[in-house]
N, C-alpha and C positions, 0 to 999 in steps of 0.2 A: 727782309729785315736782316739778312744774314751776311748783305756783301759792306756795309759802312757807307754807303752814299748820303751825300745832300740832303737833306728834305727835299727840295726843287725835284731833284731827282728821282728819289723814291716816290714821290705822289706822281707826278708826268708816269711812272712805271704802275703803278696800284690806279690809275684814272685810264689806261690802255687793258686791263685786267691780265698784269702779269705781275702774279703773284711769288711766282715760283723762277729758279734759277734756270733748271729747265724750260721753262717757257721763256726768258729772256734769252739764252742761246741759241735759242731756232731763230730770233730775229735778225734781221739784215739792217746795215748803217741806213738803208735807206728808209725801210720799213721806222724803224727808229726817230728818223730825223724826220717822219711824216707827223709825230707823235706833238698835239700842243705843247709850247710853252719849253720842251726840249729840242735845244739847240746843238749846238758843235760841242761846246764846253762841256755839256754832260753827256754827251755823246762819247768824249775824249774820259771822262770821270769812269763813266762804266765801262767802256773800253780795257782803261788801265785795271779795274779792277778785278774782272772777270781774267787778264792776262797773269795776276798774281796768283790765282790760284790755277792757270794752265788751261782757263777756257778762252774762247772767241766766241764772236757772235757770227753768224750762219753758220753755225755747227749743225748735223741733222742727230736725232737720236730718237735709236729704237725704243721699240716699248717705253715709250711716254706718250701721257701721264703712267705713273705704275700704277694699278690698281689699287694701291691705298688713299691717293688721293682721287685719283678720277671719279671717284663715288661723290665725293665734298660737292 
């Protein structure tokens, strides 16, 4: 809820169970575009968005989930 995406987008993302920003930066373009109903163009949306704020996708990161959520 927190990067401004589509509807199209954010559901294709909450229908894969990635709820969380970290969990959408471990994915890969490919992993991604395996995803129903998300194509290039939201592919290219989340792309641009996570690069505004200095992320990419197939980033690896430690200690995630952090313990506050991994409980949820």
């Amino acid at each position: 809820d927190d990067l401004e995406l589509t509807v199209r987008s954010a559901n294709c993302l909450k229908a894969e169970a990635i709820h969380y920003i970290g969990d959408l930066v471990q994915r890969t373009e490919v992993e991604l575009l395996k995803t129903p109903n998300l194509g290039k163009k939201s592919l290219t949306e989340i792309k641009d968005v996570l690069a505004s704020r200095g992320l990419s996708l197939g980033m690896r990161l430690e200690n995630w989930p952090p313990a506050s959520i991994a409980d949820e």
